[in-house]
Each structure stands twice: as C-alpha cells, then as structure tokens.
Phi, psi and omega in degrees: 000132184279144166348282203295329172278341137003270184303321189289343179274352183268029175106333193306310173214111218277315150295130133231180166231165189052105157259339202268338172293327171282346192271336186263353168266295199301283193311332199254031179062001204223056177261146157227131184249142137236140139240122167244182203232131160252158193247062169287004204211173177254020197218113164287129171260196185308323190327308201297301233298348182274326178296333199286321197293310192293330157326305180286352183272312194279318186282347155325307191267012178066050170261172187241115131019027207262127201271071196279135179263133172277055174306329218254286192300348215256328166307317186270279230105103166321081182305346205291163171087341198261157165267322225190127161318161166301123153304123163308120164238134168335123146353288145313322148306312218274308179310306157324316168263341146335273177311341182275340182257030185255315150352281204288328204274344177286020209227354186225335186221146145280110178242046148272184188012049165067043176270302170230182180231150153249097178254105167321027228324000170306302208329325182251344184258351177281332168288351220255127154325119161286336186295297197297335147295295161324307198298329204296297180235014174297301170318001185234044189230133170244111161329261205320339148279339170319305219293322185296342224256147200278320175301334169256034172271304192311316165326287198314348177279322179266355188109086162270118173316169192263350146333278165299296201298014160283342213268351194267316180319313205276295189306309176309330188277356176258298158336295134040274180304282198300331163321306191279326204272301007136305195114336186304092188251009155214162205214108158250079225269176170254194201272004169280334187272023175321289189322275167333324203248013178277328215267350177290331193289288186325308176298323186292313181311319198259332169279318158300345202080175191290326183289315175350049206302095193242111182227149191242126160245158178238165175248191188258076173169156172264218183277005186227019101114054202238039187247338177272060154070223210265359209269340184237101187228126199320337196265348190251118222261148168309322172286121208290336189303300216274321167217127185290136193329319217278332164287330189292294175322316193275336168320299178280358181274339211248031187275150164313146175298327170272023202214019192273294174316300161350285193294306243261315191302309210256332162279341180228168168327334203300119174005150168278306201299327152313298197294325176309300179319319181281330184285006191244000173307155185215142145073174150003335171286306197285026169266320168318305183289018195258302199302295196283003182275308161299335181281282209269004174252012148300326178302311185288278173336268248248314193107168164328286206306319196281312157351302180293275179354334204264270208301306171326306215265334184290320197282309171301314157283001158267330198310332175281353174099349211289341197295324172275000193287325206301162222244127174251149172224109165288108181280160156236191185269339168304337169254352160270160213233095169078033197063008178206193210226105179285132203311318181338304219226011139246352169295308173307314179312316186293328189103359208265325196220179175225007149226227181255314200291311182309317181302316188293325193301288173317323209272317171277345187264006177073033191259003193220128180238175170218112193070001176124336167292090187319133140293140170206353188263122194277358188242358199307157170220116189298135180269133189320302164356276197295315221288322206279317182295316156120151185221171182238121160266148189238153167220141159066193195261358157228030171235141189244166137185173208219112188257123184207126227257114199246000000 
C-alpha cells in the first residue's frame, strides 16, 4: 500500500486538487507541505493531533514539513468556523505562544538536518506596504467569490469585519510566499479552509503561470479538529501545566464508542491490519480500544513513562470495576481561595481525611496523589481551571474521589 493510500484508508482525506501529482510526490517522498498554526492560545490542543500526526507521517516517508506559526495572521483572525471575532492579541502574546508551540511540536516532528522546517509568517506579512500588496495581488481575488466561500457564509448574517475578511488574502499569500522562497509546492488545511487554501493555489497559478505546480489537499475535520465527534476540544490541552497527563489519558478512555475505532484509524501508528481487526470489537473489547488508544497518543504527547503511569492510576482505580461506586464532591466558587483550591481542604471536603493536619500529615508521608501524581507540596492549590476538568485524589492505596469544580 502506497503513502497516499494510507492516508485515504485511515480517513484522512476529504479534498484535493492535482490528485494522481499528488499522489506521486507524496509516495516518492518529495512533497515540501505546510500546515499552519495560529497562535491563540499558548498550548497546542487535542484538536491539533491530526495535523500533527499527518506531518509525522508524511516526514517518515520522506517529505518535508514546514510548520508555519501564524504571528502574522493570528493579529487578524480566522473567521472560519466562528460565530462571534477573535479576541484580539498583543504582539507580545502571539510571540509567546509562537514559542510554546514550537515546544510541543518538536515531540511530533523532526527538524534536524533541515529535515523540517518553523517559519513564522510575521517575518513577511507584518512587513508587507498595503498599497503595494493590493497592487501585487488584489487583482487576483474576485469579491464575489470571497462572499461566496463557506468559511464568510455563516458570518454574513451576524457581521463580518473588514478585518477577517482579509484573512483568505493573507492565508493565501502564504502560500505564495512560501512557494517562491521554500520550495513548497503543497498545502494542507482541515476541510472548513477549503476555500482559503483554493485561493493560495489560484494566486500562485494567475502569478506564476500554468506550470506552477501548487497543490492543495485538505482533511476530513476542521481547523480545530472538530469532525471527530466528542474527541477533539479546545479544552483539552498539549501542555502538561494546563491538562496533566493523567487527564489527558482519561480524555481519550473516555471517548464515544462510535467514534473510538475512528481516533485509533486516523491518530496513531498502528498498523491498518491491526485497527481491521480491532474493528470487529464489540462491547467490552471497545473498552480495550479506549486503553489503547488513550496510551498511544499520550505517549506521543507525554512519552512512555507518563503513559505508563496514566494507565497504572486508571487501571488501579477503575480496574475493581468500582467507577460508578466512587465518590464525586462538588466544589462551588464559594470554595476557592485566589482562583484555586487548597490540596488540604480538598482532601477533608472528599472526605478521604477528617482534618487540614490528617491531610498535611498524609502528604508529608507521601500517601496522596492527584491524577496520578505523588503530592508533596503541603500548601499546593489546585487552580480552578483543572477543578472544572475535574480531578481524582487518592490517599493510601484504596481510597478514591473525584473533586469537581461546577
């Protein structure tokens, strides 16, 4: 089975343009792809993992990468998919989460010895003369097809700024761009930027001419990775501060039954002939198919160890069959202290100890974990964030509960 046949059997891809050219760079190794990230957040999330995964996939076989950060674009804003503008951020955010996400990416893709690349698009789109743009590439934009493109349909009724609508202009220009200076002759979106990434193809083509060989594909999800049923959501984060491995691991255990084979097809390693197999699980099995699923992409995030570690505290506290026995405790806002919670006085609340000293006490002998996690910091404070996600504390080796902040 070839690369490209791969990808269509995990699922993978909903659009192309060029298909049998695409198919023959991509099988021969010699595509330079982008995808890009805007930098809204200072955490890449579950969402991101399909982009992340095809990257790691395609540079196996030995196409190149380029990991473009939206410094540039994320001052305007994606309208696709939105309801309501973007918040506006600072200069100084976007750079910040630029770096965080270059962080996380190294853990999914390789950029030594020019294997891939990280290009910001501030460097060229922050700089770019508005007269001298327009002149460059206005003509080769038709409003009326803007108005048409799926991504301002939803918009136009509630208002769309003049702002986003720049933004198909922007996106395009990055292609553009990356053609001539890069090398980059493919561009991969989720399948709400059809339209956006048509209009990069179009502009290289009406600059360059027909030989321009510029190709786009898209996948079967959108840019927040919002095709896979309950699995992919903005809250659930890459970064360990914001949700800990042990959370991350219960995320993916905990997926719909109809939506667990899926995930297994288009996120992980696994063989295709395995996952055939895994597809005839019924029942009890697609509880198997949770574990392994939740396992190997913690793993990828997080590494082996944490991995392990996730499934050991799952397995111990689920493993007696005990998960619906366990004991839930509802916090209100009325119980935080400064935005968090004292570990002390969530251990009395649960009920797991009966004062603050039986807590400090438990804490300093190393009998209490969170999420899976040893404690050791006796003043530690949970921050409402995870209380909202909700967390489990254990004291000693058989007492549980699940603390949750509403």
């Amino acid at each position: 089975m070839t690369l490209y046949d791969e990808l269509v059997a995990r699922g993978l891809i909903a659009q192309v343009t060029n298909e049998e050219e695409i198919k023959n760079m991509i099988n021969a190794g010699k595509a330079t792809f982008y995808i890009g990230f805007d930098c809204t957040a200072d955490s890449l999330t579950a969402g991101h993992f399909m982009a992340l995964t095809l990257m790691k996939r395609l540079q196996q076989a030995g196409n190149k990468p380029i990991a473009l950060i939206g410094g540039g674009t994320t001052m305007i804003g994606d309208p696709s998919g939105r309801t309501d503008m973007r918040k506006m951020l600072t200069k100084e955010d976007i750079d910040h989460n630029a770096e965080c996400f270059k962080r996380q990416m190294e853990r999914f893709i390789d950029f030594s010895d020019g294997k891939a690349m990280m290009i910001n698009n501030a460097d060229w789109l922050l700089s770019l003369n508005y007269v001298e743009l327009l002149r460059e590439v206005g003509a080769c934009f038709s409003v009326n097809n803007m108005l048409r493109a799926e991504c301002y349909k939803q918009r136009m009724e509630k208002g769309l700024s003049f702002l986003e609508f720049n933004y198909m202009i922007m996106q395009s220009y990055d292609f553009y761009y990356l053609f001539q200076h890069y090398g980059c002759n493919m561009q991969f979106g989720g399948n709400d930027q059809w339209s956006n990434m048509l209009g990069g193809t179009e502009l290289i083509r009406r600059k360059l001419g027909k030989d321009a060989h510029a190709m786009t594909i898209t996948l079967l999800t959108d840019s927040n990775g919002n095709k896979m049923g309950k699995t992919a959501g903005n809250a659930v984060w890459l970064d360990p501060e914001k949700t800990t491995p042990y959370v991350f691991f219960q995320y993916w255990r905990n997926v719909d039954d109809a939506d667990v084979m899926k995930c297994i097809r288009m996120l992980t390693f696994l063989p295709l002939e395995q996952i055939e197999e895994m597809d005839t699980w019924k029942d009890a099995q697609l509880n198997t198919a949770k574990e392994i699923l939740a396992y190997e992409l913690t793993k990828m995030v997080h590494g082996e160890a944490e991995a392990e570690k996730a499934r050991s505290a799952a397995k111990a506290l689920f493993g007696a069959g005990n998960a619906s026995d366990m004991p839930v405790t509802e916090l209100t806002e009325a119980d935080l202290t400064d935005g968090g919670a004292d570990i002390k006085v969530l251990l009395v609340k649960a009920g797991l100890v009966k004062s603050n000293s039986e807590a400090r006490q438990n804490i300093t002998q190393g009998g209490v974990s969170l999420d899976g996690e040893k404690v050791s910091d006796v003043f530690l404070s949970v921050p409402a964030e995870k209380l909202r996600e909700g967390i489990l504390l254990k004291r000693g080796k058989k007492s549980f509960a699940k603390v949750i902040l509403k």
